[in-house]
C-alpha positions as CSV (number, residue, x, y, z in Angstrom):
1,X,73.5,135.3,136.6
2,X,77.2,136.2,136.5
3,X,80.3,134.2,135.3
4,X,81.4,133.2,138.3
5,X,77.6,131.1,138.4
6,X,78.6,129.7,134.6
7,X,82.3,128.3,136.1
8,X,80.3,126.3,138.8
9,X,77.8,125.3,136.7
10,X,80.3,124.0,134.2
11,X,82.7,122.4,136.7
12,X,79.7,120.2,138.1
13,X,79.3,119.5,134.2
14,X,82.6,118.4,134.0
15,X,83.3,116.2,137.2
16,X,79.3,115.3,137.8
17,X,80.1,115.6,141.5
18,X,79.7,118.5,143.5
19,X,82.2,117.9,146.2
20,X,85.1,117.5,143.3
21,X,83.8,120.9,141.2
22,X,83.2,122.6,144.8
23,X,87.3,122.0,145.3
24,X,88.1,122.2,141.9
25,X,86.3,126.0,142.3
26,X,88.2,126.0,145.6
27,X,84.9,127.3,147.4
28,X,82.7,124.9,149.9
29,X,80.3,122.3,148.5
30,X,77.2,124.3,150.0
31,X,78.1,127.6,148.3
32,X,78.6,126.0,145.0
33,X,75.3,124.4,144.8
34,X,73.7,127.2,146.7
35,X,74.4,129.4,143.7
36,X,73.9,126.2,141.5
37,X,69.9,126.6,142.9
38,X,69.7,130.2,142.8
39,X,70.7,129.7,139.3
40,X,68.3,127.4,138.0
41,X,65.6,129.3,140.2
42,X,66.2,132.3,138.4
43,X,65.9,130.6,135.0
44,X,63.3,128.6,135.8
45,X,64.8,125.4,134.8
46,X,66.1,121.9,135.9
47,X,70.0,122.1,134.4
48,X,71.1,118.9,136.7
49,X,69.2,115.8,138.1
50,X,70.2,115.0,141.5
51,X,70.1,112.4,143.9
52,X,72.0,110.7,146.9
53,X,74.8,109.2,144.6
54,X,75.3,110.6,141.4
55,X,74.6,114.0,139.2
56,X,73.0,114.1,135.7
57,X,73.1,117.0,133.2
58,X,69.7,117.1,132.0
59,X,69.0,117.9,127.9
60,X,68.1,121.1,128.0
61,X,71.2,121.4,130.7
62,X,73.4,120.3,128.2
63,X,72.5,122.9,125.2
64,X,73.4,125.7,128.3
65,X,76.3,124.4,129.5
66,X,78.2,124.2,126.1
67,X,76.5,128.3,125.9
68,X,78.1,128.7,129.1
69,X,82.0,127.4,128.1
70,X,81.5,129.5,125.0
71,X,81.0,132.3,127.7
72,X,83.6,131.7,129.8
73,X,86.2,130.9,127.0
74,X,85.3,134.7,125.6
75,X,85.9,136.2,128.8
76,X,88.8,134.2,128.9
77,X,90.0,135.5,126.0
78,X,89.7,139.4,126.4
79,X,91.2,139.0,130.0
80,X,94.2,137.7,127.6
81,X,93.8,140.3,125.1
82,X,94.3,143.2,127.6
83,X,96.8,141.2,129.4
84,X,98.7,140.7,125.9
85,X,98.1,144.6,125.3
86,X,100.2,145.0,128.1
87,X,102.9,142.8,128.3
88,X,102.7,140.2,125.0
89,X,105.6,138.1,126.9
90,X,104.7,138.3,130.7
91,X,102.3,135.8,131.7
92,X,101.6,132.1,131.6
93,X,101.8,129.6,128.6
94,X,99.9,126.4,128.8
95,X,101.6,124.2,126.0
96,X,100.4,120.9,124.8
97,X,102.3,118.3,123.0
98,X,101.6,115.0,122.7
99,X,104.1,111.8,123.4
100,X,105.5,110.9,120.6
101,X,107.0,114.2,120.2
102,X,107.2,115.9,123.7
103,X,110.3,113.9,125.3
104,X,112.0,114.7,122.0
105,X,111.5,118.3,120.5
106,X,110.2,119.8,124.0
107,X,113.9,119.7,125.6
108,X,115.0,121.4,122.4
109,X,112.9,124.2,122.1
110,X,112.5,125.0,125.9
111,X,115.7,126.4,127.2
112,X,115.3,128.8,123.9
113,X,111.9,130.0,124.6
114,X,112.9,130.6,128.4
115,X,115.9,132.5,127.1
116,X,114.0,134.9,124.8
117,X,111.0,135.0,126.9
118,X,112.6,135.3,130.6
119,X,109.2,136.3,131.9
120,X,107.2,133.6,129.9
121,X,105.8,131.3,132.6
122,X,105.4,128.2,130.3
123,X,103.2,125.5,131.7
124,X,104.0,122.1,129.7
125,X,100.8,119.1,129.1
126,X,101.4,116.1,127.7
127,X,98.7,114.1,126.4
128,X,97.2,112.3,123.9
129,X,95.8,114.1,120.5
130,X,92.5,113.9,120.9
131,X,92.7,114.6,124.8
132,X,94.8,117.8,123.2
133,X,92.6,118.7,120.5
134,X,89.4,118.9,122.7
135,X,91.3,120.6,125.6
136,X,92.2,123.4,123.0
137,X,88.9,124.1,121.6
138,X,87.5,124.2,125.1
139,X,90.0,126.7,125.6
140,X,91.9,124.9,128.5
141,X,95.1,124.9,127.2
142,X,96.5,128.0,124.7
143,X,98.4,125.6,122.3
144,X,99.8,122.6,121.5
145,X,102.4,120.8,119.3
146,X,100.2,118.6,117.0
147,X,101.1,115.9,114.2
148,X,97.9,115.9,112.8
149,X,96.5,116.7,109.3
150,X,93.2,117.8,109.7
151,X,92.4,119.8,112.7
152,X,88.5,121.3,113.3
153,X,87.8,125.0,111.6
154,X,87.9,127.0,115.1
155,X,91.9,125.9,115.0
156,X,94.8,127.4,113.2
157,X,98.2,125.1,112.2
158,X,101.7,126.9,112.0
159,X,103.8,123.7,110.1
160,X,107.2,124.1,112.5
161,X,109.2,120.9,110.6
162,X,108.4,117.3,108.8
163,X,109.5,114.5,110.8
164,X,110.1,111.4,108.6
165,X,110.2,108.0,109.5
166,X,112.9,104.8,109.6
167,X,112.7,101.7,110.2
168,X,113.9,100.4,113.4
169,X,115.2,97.0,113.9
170,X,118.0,95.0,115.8
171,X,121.4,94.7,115.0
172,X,121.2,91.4,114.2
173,X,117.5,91.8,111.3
174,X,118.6,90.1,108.3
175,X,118.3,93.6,106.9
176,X,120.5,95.5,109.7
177,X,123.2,96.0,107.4
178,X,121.4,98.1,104.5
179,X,120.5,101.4,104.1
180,X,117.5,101.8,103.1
181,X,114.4,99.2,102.6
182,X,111.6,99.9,100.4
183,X,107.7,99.9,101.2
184,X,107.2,96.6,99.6
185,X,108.8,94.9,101.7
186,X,107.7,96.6,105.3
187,X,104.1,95.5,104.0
188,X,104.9,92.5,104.4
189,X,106.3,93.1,107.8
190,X,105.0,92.5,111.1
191,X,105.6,95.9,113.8
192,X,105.4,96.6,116.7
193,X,102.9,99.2,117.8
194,X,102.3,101.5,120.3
195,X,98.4,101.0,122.1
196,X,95.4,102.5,120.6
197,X,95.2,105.9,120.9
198,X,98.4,107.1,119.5
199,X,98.6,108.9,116.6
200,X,101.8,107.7,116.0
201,X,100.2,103.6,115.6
202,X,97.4,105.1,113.3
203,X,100.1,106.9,110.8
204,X,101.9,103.1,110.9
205,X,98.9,101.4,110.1
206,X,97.3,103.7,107.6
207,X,101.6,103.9,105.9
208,X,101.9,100.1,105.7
209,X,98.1,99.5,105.2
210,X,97.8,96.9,108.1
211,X,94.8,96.3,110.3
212,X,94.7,96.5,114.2
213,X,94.9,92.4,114.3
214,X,97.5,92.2,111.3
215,X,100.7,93.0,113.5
216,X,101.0,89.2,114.3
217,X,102.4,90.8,118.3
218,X,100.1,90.6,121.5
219,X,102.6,93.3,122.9
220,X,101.2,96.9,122.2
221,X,103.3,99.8,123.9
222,X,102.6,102.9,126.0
223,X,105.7,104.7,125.0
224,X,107.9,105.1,122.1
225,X,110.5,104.6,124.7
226,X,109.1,100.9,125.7
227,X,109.1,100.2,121.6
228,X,112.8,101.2,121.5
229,X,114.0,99.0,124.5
230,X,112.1,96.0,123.0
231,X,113.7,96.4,119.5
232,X,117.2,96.6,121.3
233,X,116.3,93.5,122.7
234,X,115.8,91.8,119.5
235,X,112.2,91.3,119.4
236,X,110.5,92.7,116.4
237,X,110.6,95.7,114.3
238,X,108.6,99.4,114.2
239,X,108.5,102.5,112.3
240,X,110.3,105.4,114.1
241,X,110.1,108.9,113.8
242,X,113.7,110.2,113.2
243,X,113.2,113.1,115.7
244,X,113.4,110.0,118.6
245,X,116.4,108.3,117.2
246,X,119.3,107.8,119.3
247,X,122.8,106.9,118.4
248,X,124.3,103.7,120.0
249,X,121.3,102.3,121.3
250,X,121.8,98.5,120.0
251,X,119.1,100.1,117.4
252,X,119.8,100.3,113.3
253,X,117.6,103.0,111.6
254,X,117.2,102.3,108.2
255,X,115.6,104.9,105.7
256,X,112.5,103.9,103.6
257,X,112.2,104.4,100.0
258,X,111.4,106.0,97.2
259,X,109.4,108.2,100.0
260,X,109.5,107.9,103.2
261,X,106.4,108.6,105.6
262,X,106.6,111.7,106.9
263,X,104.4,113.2,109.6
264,X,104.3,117.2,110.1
265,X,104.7,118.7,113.4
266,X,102.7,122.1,113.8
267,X,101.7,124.3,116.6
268,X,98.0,124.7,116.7
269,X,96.4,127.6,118.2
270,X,92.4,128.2,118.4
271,X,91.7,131.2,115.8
272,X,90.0,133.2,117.6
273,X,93.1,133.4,120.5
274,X,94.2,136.9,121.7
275,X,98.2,135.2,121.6
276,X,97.7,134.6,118.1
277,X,100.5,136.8,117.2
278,X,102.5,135.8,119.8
279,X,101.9,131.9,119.1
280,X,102.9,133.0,115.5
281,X,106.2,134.7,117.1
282,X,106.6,131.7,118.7
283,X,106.4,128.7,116.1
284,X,108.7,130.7,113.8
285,X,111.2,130.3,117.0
286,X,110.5,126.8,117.4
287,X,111.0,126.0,113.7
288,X,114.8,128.2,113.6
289,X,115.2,126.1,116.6
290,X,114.5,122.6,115.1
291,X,117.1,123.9,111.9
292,X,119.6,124.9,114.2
293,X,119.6,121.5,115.6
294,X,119.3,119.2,112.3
């Protein structure tokens, strides 16, 4: 049993199909399920059920295949820590950040990073939290931008800036021309929302105390995008962070008071990472970077 048997045994885990983990292990489907067998033969256990059509991870497969990421994200690790030892700032990055914030803060804090890191390779993921926060404890992804206020133990937060939110309506809302509105009266509000998923429609919700069906709209959004464009075109209203507001967009942002909802961006590391001083080096440049710009 070696680590190279644990990566196969885990990319069958994760696509249930042979002929997909064979390529995503870029060797042939027999040699991949050769060493699959030799494997369980040597064990003397049934990890997967097969037949003509599909794969199944069997119970006692399952207990050995989260053992076998554990593995594999160790050995991951102290190839980084020597690789670190070496050169802290050589090497590739893979950054997650998900899209409410990464069309907005990534174009900020990239040409920076590039220019202090010239030999940082940094590989860029967007996605959804949760799609985030799983790919980081799995170890497939080193770090990622984050808005979210409780994070599991294995994960450290580095708070890089608060990002506050306005109310976004057209130019011609019967409140377009003040500035500011108070909480009272954006419960009684209907918003626009982006789809389910988004962390950014939860933090709406939860601020204005609404439930899914309480929006009084059909329309749900992919994109904070989409939600701008519909606004400009005078149909509803939304709460927008302030980091994605744009000047001369047919869009009035009006503050919210006595406190405005606030969500805090933070980079979010696994704890036990080799780059954790470097991911520390790293959100104290992305948070200079954010005050340099606001």
């Amino acid at each position: 049993m070696n680590l190279r048997d644990l990566k196969y045994l885990v990319a069958v885990a994760d696509h249930l199909h042979f002929g997909k983990a064979a390529k995503a292990c870029h060797v042939s489907q027999p040699a991949l399920s050769m060493q699959i067998q030799k494997l369980e033969k040597y064990l003397d256990i049934q990890i997967l059920e097969r037949s003509n059509k599909s794969v199944f991870v069997t119970d006692l497969g399952q207990k050995i295949i989260a053992r076998a990421r554990h593995v594999l994200q160790g050995a991951a690790e102290i190839e980084d820590m020597a690789a670190m030892n070496k050169a802290p700032y050589v090497g590739n990055l893979k950054l997650g950040a998900f899209p409410t914030i990464a069309p907005y803060f990534l174009p900020l804090i990239v040409p920076t990073i590039s220019q202090k890191f010239p030999k940082l390779r940094l590989l860029l993921l967007e996605a959804k939290t949760e799609d985030l926060v799983d790919k980081l404890t799995r170890g497939k992804i080193d770090a990622a931008l984050l808005a979210t206020t409780e994070a599991p133990k294995i994960l450290q937060s580095y708070p890089i800036f608060r990002d506050e939110f306005v109310f976004a309506v057209p130019k011609d809302h019967e409140k377009a021309s003040q500035k500011s509105v108070d909480k009272d009266y954006l419960l009684q509000q209907p918003l626009l929302l982006l789809e389910e998923g988004h962390c950014l429609r939860d933090q709406a919700l939860d601020y204005c105390h609404l439930s899914p069906m309480s929006t009084e709209y059909d329309f749900q959004a992919t994109s904070l995008e989409t939600l701008r464009q519909m606004i400009a075109a005078g149909v509803g209203a939304t709460l927008l962070p302030k980091i994605a507001m744009r000047p001369d967009d047919g869009i009035k942002y009006i503050k919210i008071k006595p406190a405005a909802p606030y969500r805090t961006i933070s980079l979010v590391w696994r704890k036990s990472s080799a780059k954790q001083a470097f991911l520390t080096e790293l959100a104290e440049l992305m948070k200079l970077c954010y005050k340099g710009h606001n």
